[in-house]
C-alpha positions as CSV (number, residue, x, y, z in Angstrom):
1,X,15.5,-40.7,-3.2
2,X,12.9,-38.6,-2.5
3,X,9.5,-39.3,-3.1
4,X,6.5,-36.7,-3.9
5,X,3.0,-37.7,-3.2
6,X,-0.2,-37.0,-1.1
7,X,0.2,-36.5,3.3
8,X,-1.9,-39.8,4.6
9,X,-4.1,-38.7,6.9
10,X,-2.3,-41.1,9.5
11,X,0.3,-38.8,8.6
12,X,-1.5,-35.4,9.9
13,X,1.3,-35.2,13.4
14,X,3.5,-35.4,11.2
15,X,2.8,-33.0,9.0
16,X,1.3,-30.8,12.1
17,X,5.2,-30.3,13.6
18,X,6.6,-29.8,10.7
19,X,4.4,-26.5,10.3
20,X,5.4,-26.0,13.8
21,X,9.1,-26.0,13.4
22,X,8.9,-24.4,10.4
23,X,6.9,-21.8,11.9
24,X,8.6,-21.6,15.2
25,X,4.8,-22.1,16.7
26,X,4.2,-23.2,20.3
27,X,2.1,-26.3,20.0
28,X,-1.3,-25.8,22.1
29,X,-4.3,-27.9,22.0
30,X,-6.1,-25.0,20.0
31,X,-4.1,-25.2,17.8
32,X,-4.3,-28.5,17.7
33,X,-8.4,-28.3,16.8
34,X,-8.1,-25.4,13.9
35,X,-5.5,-27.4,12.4
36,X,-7.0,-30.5,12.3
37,X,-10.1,-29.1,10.4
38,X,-7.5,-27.9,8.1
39,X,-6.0,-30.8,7.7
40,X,-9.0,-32.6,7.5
41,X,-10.5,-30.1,4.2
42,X,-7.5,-29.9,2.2
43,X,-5.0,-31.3,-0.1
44,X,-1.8,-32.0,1.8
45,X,1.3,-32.1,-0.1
46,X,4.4,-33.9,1.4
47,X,8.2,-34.4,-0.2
48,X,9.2,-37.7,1.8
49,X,13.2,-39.3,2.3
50,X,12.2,-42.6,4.1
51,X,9.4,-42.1,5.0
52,X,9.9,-39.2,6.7
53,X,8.7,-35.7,5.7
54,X,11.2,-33.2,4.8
55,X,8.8,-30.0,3.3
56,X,5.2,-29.8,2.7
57,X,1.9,-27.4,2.6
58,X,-1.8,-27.8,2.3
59,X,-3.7,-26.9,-0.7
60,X,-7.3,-25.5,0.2
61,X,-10.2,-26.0,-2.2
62,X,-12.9,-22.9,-2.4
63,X,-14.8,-21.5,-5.0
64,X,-13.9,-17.9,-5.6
65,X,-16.1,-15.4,-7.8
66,X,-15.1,-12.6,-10.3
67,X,-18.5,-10.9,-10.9
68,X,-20.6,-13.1,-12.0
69,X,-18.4,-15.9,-12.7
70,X,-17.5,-18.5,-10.2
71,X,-13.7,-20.0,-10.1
72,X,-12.5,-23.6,-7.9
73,X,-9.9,-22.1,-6.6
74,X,-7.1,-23.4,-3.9
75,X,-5.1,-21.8,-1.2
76,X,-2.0,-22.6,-0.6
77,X,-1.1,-22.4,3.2
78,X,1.7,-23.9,5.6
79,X,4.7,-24.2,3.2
80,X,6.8,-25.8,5.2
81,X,10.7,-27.2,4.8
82,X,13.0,-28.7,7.4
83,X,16.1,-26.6,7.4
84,X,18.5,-29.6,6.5
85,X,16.3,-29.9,3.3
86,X,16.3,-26.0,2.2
87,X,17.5,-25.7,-1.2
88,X,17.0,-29.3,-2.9
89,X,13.5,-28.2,-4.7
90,X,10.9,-30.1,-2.7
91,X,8.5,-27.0,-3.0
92,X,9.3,-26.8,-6.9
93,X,8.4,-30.0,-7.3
94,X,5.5,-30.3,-5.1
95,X,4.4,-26.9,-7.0
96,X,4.8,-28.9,-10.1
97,X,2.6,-32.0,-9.0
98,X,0.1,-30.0,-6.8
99,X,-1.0,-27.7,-10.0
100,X,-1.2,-31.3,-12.3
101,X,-3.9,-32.8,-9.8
102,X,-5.6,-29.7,-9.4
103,X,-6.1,-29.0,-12.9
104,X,-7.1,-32.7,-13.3
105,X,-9.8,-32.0,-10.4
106,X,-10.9,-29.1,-12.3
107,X,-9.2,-25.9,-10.4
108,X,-9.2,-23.1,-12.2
109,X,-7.0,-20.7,-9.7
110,X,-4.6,-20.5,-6.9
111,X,-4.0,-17.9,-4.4
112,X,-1.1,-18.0,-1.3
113,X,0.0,-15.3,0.9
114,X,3.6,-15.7,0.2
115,X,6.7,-14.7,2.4
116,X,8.4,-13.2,-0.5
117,X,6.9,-12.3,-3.7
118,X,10.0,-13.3,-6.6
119,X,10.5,-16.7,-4.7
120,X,6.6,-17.7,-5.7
121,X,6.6,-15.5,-9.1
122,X,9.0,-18.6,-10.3
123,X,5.7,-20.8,-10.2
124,X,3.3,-18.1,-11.8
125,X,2.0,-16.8,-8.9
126,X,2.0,-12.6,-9.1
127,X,0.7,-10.0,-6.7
128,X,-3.6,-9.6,-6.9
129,X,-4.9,-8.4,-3.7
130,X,-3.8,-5.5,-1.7
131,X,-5.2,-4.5,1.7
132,X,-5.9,-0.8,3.4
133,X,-4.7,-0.5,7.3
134,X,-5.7,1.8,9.6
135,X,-4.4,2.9,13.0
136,X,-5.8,5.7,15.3
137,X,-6.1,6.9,18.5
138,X,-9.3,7.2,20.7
139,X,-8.7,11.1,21.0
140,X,-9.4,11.5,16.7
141,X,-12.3,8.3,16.5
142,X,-14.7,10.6,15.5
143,X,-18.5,10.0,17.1
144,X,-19.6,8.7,13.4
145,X,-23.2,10.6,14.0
146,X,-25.3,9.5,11.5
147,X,-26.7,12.3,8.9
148,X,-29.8,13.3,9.7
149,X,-31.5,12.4,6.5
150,X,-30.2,8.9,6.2
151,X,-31.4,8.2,10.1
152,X,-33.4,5.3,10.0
153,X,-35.0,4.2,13.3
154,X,-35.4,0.7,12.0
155,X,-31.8,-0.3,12.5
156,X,-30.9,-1.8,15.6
157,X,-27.5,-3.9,16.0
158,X,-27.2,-7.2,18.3
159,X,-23.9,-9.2,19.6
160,X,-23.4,-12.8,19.0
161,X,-21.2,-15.5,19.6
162,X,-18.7,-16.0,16.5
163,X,-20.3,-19.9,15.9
164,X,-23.9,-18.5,15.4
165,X,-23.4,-14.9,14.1
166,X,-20.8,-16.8,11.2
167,X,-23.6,-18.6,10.1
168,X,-26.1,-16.0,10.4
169,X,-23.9,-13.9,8.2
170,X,-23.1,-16.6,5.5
171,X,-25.4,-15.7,2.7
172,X,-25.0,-11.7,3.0
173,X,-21.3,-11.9,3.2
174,X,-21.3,-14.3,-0.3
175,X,-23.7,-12.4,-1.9
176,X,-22.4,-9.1,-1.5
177,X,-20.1,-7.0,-3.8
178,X,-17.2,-6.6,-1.3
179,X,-16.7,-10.4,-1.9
180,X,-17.4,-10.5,-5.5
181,X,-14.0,-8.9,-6.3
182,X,-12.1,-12.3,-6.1
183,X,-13.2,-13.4,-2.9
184,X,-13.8,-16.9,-1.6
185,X,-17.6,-18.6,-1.1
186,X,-17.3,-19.6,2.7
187,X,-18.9,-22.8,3.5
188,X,-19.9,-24.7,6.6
189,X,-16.4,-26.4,7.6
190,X,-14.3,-22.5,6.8
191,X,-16.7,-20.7,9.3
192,X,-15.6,-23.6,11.8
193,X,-12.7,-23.3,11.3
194,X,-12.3,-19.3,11.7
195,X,-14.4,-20.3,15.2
196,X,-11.9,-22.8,16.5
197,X,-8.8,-20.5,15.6
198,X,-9.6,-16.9,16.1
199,X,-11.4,-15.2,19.7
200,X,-13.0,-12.7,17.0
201,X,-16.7,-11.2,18.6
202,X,-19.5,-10.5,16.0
203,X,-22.1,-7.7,15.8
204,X,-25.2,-7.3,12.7
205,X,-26.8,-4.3,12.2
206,X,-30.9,-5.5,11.3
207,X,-33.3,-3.4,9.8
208,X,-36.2,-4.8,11.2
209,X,-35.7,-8.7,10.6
210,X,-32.9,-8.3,7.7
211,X,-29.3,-8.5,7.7
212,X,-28.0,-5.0,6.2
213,X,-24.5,-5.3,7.8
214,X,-22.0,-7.2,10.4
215,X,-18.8,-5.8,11.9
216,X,-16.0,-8.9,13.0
217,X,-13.7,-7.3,15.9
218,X,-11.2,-8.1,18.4
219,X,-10.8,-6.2,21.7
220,X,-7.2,-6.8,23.0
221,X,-6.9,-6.4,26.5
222,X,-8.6,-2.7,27.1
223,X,-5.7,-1.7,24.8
224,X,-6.7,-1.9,20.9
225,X,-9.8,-2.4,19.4
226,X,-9.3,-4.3,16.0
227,X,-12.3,-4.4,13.4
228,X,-11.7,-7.5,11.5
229,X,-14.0,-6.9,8.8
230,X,-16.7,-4.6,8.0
231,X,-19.7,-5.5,5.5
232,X,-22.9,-3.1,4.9
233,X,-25.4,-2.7,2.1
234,X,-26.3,1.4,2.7
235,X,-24.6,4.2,4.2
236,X,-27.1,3.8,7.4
237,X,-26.3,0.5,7.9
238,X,-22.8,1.6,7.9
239,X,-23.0,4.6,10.6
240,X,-24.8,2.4,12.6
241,X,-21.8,0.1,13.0
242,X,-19.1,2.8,12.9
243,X,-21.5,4.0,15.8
244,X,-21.5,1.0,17.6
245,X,-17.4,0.9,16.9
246,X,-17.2,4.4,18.6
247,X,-19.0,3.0,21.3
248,X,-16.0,1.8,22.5
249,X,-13.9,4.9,22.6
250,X,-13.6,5.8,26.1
251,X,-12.1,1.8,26.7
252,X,-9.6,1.3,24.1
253,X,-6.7,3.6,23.5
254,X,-6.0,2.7,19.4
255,X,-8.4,1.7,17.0
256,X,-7.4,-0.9,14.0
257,X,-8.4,-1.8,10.9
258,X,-7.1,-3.6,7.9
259,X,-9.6,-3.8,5.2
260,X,-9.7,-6.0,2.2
261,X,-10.9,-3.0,-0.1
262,X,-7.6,-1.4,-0.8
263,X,-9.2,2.0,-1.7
264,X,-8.9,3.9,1.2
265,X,-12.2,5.6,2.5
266,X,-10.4,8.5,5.0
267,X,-13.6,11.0,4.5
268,X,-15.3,9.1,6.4
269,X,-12.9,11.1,9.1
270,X,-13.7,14.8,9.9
271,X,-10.2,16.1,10.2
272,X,-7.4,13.5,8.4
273,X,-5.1,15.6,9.0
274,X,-1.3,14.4,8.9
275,X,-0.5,16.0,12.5
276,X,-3.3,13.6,14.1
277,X,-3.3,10.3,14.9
278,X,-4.5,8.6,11.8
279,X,-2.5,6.7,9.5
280,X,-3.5,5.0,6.4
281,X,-1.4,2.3,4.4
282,X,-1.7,0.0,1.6
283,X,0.2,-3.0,1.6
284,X,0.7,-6.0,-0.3
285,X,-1.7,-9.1,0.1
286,X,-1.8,-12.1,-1.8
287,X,-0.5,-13.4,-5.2
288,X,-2.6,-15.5,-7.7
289,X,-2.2,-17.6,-10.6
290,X,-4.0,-19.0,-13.2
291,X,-3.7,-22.8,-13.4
292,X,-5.8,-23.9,-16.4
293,X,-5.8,-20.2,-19.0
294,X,-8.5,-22.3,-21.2
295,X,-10.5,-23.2,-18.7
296,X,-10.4,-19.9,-16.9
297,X,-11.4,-17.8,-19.8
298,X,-13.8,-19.7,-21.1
299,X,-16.0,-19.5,-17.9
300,X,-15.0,-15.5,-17.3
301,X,-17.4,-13.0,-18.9
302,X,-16.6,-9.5,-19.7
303,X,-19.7,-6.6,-21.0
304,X,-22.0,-7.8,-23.0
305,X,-20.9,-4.8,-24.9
306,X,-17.5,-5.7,-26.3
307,X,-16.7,-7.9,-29.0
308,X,-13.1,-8.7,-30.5
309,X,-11.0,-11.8,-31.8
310,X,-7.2,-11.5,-31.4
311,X,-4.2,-14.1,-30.9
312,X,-2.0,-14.4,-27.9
313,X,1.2,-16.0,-26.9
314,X,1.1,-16.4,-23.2
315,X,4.2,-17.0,-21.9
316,X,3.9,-19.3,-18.4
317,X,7.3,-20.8,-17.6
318,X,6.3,-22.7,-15.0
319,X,2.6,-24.3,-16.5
320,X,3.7,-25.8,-19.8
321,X,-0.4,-26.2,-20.9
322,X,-0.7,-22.5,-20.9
323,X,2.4,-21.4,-22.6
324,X,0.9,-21.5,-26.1
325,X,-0.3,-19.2,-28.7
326,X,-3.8,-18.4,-28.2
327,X,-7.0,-17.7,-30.3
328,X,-9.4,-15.1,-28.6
329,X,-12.7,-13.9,-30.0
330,X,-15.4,-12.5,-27.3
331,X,-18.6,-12.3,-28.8
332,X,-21.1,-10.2,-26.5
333,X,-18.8,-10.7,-23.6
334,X,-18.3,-14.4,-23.5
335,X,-15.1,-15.5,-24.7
336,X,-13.7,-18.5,-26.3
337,X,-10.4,-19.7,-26.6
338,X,-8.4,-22.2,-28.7
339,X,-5.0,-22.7,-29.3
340,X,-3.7,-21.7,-32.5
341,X,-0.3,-22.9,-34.5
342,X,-0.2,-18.9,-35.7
343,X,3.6,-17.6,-35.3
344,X,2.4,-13.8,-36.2
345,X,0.2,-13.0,-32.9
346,X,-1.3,-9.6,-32.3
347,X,0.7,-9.8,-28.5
348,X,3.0,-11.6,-25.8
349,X,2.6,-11.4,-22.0
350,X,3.3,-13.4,-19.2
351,X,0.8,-15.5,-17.3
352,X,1.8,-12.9,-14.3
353,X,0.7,-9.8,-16.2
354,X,-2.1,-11.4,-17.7
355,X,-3.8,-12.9,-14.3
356,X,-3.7,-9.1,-13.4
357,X,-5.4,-7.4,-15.8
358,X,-7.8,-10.8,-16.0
359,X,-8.3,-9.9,-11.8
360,X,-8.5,-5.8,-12.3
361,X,-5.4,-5.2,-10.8
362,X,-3.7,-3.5,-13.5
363,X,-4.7,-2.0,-16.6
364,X,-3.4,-3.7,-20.0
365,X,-2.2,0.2,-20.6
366,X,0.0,0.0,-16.9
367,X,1.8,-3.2,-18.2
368,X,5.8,-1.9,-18.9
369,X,7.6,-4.7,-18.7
370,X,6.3,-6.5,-21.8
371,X,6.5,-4.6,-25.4
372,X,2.5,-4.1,-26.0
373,X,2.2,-1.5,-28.6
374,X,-1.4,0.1,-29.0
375,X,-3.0,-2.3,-30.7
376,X,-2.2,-5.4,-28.1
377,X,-3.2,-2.7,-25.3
378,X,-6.5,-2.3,-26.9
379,X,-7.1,-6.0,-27.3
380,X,-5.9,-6.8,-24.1
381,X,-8.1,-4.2,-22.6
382,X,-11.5,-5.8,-23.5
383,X,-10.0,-8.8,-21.2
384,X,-10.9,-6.5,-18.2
385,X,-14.3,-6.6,-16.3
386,X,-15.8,-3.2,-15.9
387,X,-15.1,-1.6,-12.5
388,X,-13.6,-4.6,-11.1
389,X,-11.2,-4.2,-7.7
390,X,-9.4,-6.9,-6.3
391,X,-10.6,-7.7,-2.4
392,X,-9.7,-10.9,-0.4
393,X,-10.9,-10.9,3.2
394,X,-9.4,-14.4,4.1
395,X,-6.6,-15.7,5.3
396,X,-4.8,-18.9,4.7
């Protein structure tokens, strides 16, 4: 019989090659570090038949923030099965316990990067975040010269190693809006981590002592340039580092970059045309779910502007706590939320649907797979925070 519980951390190797089969990853003792502070900062689920662990994956606590609002949120990374135990629902019900102890410990959300989208839409999860690639040669990198009246002789940019620049970056990358979106707070032990896994190389832009913007990149072997992510606060800041980028021209044939805005910014190119080298993609990210609906509403904030009081039957096949009928009333854009014994309700959407308009990634008026008539599209409408796009810049 097989038993459900919480990896031991005597039990980390053997947990560690089950990722690796699972993966097909070739064990090396870097992998070996970023793993173990993984390990070490997580939740780590195991499905056991005699002591001997058959499928798995780590649950990673963060706080996220929507706006204003802040959200304990967990990752879920490294879902892992043997093959002879594919098929006997170890990760439905390690799903099943994993979302009871995280609402117990107070999470309000859960993200994953999943390797196919219906497989985790069975536990609630449903597509969020979207990123923007780029590719493009050397011969159309433009010279990014910066406008002469935004041409601030204060700016200067300086290297670092990843360790110190990471922390040097900490509080500008938190604070600003790019991160603010549904992005994750990254403490102490993440920026460690990213150190001990990744060979990234840091650059800051100052103007004169203060951090106005960083670009993360990887050079590959005289080959491709990647830009791993790309924060500024003004449009100087910003040709100062796609400047610095173009420094590199003459040394790297192709130029990268997958963003974690997924509005494409191409005019920042003088000549996008489809015969050159530039392409520009959007592709599908992460999923999220909503573990704890009462909870997660009655900490999100919409304009102080709207006001409203509707009922909702949320339908969450997988959550049985949020799959009530629901009593809404916002009142100057905080919201409270009760359940309700009503069997007339003004609408009915899925936990799926909702967590997207909750996150900005659809509109209550985009929705077509639920029957919302005009007045449940209104209602649902003053759920959504003003201007609000979806951006994740981690991985896990």
């Amino acid at each position: 019989m097989s038993v459900y519980r919480i990896v031991k951390s005597a039990e980390e190797s053997d947990f560690y090659n089950l990722t690796l089969y699972a993966f097909n990853r070739t064990d090396t003792v870097q992998r070996q570090k970023f793993f173990q502070k993984l390990f070490e900062n997580s939740y780590a689920y195991g499905a056991f038949d005699q002591d001997h662990i058959q499928s798995g994956f780590l649950s990673i606590p963060f706080s996220s923030q929507l706006g204003i609002d802040k959200f304990k949120t967990c990752g879920i990374s490294y879902v892992s099965s043997l093959p002879e135990s594919s098929g006997k629902g170890h990760i439905t019900k390690l799903m099943g316990k994993m979302f009871e102890d995280m609402d117990d410990e107070g999470f309000d959300v859960s993200y994953l990067a999943p390797f196919s989208f219906p497989f985790y839409r069975r536990f609630g999860y449903e597509e969020v975040f979207d990123r923007t690639s780029y590719h493009v040669q050397n011969i159309d990198l433009p010279k990014f010269k910066m406008p002469e009246h935004i041409v601030s002789p204060e700016l200067r940019i300086k290297r670092y190693p990843l360790s110190e620049g990471l922390q040097y970056i900490k509080s500008f990358h938190n604070a600003h809006p790019f991160s603010q979106n549904g992005g994750i707070l990254r403490n102490n032990w993440w920026s460690e981590y990213l150190v001990l896994k990744h060979a990234w190389e840091i650059a800051i832009c100052f103007k004169n002592e203060r951090i106005c913007g960083y670009v993360i990149f990887t050079r590959n072997k005289n080959t491709n340039f990647l830009v791993n992510e790309l924060f500024y606060d003004s449009n100087p800041a910003l040709f100062k580092l796609l400047s610095f980028i173009g420094q590199y021209r003459t040394a790297y044939k192709f130029f990268d970059y997958v963003s974690g805005n997924p509005q494409p910014k191409m005019d920042i190119f003088p000549d996008p045309h489809e015969k050159k080298t530039l392409t520009v993609s959007i592709k599908p990210y992460m999923m999220a779910r909503i573990i704890n609906l009462q909870r997660f509403l009655s900490n999100y904030h919409v304009s102080k502007d709207i006001n409203d009081q509707f009922s909702i039957k949320v339908v969450d096949q997988f959550i049985e706590k949020n799959d009530k009928v629901w009593e809404i009333e916002i009142k100057n854009g905080t919201i409270s939320i009760n359940q309700s014994s009503k069997t007339n309700y003004d609408c009915v959407i899925s936990i799926q649907r909702l967590t997207q308009i909750l996150f900005g990634y659809k509109k209550s008026s985009e929705i077509f797979d639920w029957d919302l008539n005009e007045n449940a599209i209104n209602h649902l409408s003053k759920l959504s925070k003003n201007n609000l796009v979806p951006m994740l810049w981690d991985y896990f």
